[in-house]
py3Dmol code that shows the C-alpha trace and the ligand (Angstrom):
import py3Dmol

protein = """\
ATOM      1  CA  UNK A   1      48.819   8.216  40.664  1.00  0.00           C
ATOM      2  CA  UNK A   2      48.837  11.951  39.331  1.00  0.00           C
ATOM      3  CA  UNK A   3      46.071  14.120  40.760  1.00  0.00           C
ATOM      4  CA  UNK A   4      43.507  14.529  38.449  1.00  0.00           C
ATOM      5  CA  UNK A   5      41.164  17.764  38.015  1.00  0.00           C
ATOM      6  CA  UNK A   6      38.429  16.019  35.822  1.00  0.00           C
ATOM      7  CA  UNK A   7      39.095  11.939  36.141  1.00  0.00           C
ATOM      8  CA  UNK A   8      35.665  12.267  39.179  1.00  0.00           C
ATOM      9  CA  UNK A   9      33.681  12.712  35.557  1.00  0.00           C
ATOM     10  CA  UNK A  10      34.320   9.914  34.204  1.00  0.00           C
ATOM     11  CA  UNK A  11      31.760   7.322  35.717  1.00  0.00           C
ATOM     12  CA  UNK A  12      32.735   3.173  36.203  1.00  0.00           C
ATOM     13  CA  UNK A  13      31.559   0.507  38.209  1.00  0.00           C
ATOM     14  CA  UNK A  14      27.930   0.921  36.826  1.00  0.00           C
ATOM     15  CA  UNK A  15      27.405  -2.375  34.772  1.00  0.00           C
ATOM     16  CA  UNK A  16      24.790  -4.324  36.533  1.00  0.00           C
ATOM     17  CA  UNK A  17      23.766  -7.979  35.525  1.00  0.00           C
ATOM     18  CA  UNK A  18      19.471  -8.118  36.129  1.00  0.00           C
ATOM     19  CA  UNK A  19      17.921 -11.551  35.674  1.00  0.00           C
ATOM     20  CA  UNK A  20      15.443 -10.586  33.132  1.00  0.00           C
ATOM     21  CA  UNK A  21      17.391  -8.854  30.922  1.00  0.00           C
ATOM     22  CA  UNK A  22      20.231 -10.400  28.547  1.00  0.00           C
ATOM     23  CA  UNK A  23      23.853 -10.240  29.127  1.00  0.00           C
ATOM     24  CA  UNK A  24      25.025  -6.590  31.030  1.00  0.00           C
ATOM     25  CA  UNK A  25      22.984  -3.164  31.932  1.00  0.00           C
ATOM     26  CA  UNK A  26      24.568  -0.106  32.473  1.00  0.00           C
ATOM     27  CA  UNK A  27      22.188   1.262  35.112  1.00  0.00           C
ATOM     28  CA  UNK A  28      23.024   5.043  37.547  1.00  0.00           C
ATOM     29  CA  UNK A  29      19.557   5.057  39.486  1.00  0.00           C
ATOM     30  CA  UNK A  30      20.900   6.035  42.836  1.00  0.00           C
ATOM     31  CA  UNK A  31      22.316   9.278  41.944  1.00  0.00           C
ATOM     32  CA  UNK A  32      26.108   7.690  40.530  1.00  0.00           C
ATOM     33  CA  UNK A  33      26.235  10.535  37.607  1.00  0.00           C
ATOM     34  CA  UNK A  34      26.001  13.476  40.131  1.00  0.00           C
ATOM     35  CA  UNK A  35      23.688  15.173  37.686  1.00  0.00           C
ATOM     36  CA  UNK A  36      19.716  15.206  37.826  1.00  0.00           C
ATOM     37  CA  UNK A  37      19.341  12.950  35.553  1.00  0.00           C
ATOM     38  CA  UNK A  38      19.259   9.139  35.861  1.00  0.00           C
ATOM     39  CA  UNK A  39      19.851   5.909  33.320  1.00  0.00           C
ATOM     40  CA  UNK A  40      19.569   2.029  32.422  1.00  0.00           C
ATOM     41  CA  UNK A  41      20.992   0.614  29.753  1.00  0.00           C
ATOM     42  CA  UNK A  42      19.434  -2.781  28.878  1.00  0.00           C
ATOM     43  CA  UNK A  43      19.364  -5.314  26.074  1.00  0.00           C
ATOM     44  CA  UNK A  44      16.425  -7.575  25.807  1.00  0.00           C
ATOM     45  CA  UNK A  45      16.348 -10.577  23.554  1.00  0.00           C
ATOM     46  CA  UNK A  46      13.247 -12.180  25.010  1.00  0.00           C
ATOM     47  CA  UNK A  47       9.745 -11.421  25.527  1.00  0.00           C
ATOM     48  CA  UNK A  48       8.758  -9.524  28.526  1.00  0.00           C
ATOM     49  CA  UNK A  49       6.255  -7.161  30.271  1.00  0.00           C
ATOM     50  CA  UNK A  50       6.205  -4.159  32.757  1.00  0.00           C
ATOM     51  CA  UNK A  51       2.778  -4.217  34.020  1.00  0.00           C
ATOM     52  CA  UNK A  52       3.119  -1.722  36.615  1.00  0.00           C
ATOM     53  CA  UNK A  53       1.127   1.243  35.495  1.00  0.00           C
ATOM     54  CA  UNK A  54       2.486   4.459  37.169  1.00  0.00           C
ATOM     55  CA  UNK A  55       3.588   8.105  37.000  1.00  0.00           C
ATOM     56  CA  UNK A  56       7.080  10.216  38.357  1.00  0.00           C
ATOM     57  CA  UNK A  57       7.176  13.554  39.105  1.00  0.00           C
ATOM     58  CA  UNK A  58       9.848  13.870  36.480  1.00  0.00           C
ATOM     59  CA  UNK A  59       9.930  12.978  33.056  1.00  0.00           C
ATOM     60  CA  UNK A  60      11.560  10.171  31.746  1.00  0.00           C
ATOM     61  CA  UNK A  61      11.826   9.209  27.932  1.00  0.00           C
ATOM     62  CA  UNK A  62      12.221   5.320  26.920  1.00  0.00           C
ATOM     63  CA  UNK A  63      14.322   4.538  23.616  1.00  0.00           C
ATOM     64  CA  UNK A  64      13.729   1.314  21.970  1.00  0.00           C
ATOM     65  CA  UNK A  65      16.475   1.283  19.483  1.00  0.00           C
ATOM     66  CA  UNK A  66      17.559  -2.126  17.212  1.00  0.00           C
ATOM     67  CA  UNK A  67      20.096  -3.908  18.811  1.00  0.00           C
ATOM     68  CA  UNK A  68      22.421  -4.292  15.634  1.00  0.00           C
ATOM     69  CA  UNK A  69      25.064  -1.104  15.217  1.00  0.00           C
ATOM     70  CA  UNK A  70      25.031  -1.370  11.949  1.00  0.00           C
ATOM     71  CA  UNK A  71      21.738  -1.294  11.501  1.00  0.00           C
ATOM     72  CA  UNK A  72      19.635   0.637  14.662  1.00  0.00           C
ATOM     73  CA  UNK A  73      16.718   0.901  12.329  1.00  0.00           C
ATOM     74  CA  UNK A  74      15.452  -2.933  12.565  1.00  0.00           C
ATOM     75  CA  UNK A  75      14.122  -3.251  16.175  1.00  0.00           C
ATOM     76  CA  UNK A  76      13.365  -6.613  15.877  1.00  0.00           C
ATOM     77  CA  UNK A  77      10.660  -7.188  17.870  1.00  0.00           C
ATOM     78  CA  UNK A  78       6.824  -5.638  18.959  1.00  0.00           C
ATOM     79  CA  UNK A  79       6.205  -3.692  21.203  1.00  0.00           C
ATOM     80  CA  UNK A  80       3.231  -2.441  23.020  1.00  0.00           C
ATOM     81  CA  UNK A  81       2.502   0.827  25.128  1.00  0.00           C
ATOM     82  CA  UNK A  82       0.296   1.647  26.914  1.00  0.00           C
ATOM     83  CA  UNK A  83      -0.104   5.704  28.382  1.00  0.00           C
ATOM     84  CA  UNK A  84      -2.545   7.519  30.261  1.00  0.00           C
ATOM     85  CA  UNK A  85      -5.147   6.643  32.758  1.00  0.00           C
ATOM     86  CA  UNK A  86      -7.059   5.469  29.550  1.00  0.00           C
ATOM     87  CA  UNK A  87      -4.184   2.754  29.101  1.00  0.00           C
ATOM     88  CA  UNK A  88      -4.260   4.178  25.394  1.00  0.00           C
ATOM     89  CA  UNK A  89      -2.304   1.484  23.376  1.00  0.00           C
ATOM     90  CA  UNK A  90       0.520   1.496  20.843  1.00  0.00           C
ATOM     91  CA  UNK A  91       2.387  -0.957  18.677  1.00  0.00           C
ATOM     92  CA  UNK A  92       5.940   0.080  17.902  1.00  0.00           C
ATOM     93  CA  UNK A  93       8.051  -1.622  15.298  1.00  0.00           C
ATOM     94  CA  UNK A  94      10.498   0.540  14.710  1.00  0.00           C
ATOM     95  CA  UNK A  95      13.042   2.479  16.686  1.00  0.00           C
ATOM     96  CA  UNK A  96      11.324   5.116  19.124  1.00  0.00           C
ATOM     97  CA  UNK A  97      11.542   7.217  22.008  1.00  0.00           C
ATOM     98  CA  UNK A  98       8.807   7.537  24.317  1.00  0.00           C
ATOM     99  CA  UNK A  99       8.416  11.021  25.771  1.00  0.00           C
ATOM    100  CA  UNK A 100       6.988  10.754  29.126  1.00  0.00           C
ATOM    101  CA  UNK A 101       5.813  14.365  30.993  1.00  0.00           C
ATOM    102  CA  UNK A 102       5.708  14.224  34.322  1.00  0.00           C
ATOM    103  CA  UNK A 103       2.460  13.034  36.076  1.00  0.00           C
ATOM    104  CA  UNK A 104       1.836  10.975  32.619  1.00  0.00           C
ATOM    105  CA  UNK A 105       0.626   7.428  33.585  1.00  0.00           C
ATOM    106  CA  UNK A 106       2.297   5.070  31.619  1.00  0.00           C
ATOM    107  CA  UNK A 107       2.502   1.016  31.106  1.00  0.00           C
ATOM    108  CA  UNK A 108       1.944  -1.981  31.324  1.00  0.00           C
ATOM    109  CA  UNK A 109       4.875  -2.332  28.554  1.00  0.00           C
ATOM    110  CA  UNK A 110       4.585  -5.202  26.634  1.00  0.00           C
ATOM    111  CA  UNK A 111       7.541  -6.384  24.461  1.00  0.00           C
ATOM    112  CA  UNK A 112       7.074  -9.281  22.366  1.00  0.00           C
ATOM    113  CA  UNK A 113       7.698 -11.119  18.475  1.00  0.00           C
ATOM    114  CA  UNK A 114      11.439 -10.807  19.575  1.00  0.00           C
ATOM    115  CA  UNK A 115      13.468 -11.758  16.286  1.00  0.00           C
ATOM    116  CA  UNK A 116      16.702 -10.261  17.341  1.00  0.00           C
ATOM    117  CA  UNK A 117      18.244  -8.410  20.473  1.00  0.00           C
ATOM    118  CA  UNK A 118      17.152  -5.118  20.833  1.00  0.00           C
ATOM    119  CA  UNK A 119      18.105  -1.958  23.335  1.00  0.00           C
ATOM    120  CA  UNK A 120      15.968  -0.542  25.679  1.00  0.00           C
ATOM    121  CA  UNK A 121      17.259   2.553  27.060  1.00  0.00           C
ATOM    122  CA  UNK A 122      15.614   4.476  29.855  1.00  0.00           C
ATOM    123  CA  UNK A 123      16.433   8.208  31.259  1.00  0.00           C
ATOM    124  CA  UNK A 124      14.629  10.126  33.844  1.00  0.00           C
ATOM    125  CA  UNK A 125      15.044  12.994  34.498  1.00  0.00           C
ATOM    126  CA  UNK A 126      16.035  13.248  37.996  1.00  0.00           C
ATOM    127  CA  UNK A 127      18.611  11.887  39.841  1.00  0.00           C
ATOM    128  CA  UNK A 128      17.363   9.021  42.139  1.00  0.00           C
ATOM    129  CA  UNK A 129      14.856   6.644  40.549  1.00  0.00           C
ATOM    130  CA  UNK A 130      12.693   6.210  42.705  1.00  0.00           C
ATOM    131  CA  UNK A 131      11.559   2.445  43.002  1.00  0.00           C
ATOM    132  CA  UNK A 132       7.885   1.947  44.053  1.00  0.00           C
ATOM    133  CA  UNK A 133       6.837   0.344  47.334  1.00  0.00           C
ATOM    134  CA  UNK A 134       4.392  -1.419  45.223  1.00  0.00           C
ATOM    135  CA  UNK A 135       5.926  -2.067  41.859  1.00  0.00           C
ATOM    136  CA  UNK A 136       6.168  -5.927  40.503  1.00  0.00           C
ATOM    137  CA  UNK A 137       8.834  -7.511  38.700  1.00  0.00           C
ATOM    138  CA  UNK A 138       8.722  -7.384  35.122  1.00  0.00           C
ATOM    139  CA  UNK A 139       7.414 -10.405  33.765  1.00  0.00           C
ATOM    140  CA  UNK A 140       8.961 -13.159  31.518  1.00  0.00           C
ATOM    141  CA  UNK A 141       8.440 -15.548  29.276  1.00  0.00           C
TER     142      UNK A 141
END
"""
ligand_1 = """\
1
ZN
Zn 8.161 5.018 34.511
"""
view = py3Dmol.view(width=600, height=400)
view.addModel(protein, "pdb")
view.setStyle({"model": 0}, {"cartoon": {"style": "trace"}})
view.addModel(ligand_1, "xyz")
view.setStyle({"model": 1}, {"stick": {}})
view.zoomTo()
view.show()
């Protein structure tokens, strides 16, 4: 094989199958993209809930985005936020990003009515995602 000045940018081997989402993630938690910035790429086409209220140290922003390409607008489902230590709730039923500072408390995460496959996109700012000692499994149903 030729030697190659820029092929260490382009970034495989990070589809990941997890049980409670549908069909493949794309997920770089562990520091895979060599930039500070980390990703998971998931489609959900069933209810479920993160109930795990916590804060980073970095932010991290949370797209939920319709799951047709045509059509991005129709997300195709409810679903429920919750942010701050007040557990301040809010229905989404369209396509979003949730901007998460730092230090901002945030879930439980409840994502329900699901009609249609929809994306759920998460990046964080920093390169390792930390996983909580404590954190459940998302729930569901
Ligand atoms: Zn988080």
């Amino acid at each position: 094989m030729a030697e190659s000045k820029y092929g260490q940018y382009i970034r495989t081997g990070l589809i990941k199958d997890i049980a409670h989402y549908t069909g493949h993630s794309l997920v770089a938690h562990d520091g895979e993209l060599n930039v500070d910035c980390s990703i998971g790429y998931h489609c959900i086409a069933k209810p479920i809930s993160f109930d795990f209220s916590h804060s980073h140290d970095f932010p991290e922003l949370l797209f939920f985005i319709g799951g047709d390409p045509l059509d991005i607008t129709e997300l195709g489902a409810d679903v429920e936020v919750c942010l701050g230590e007040e557990h301040e709730k809010h229905i989404i039923r369209g396509p979003c990003v949730v901007s998460i500072p730092a230090g901002m408390v945030h879930c439980p995460i409840t994502i329900k009515n699901v009609v249609r496959p929809m994306v759920f996109l998460e990046i964080s700012l920093s390169r390792i995602y930390p996983k909580p000692k404590d954190r459940v499994p998302p729930r569901t149903t």
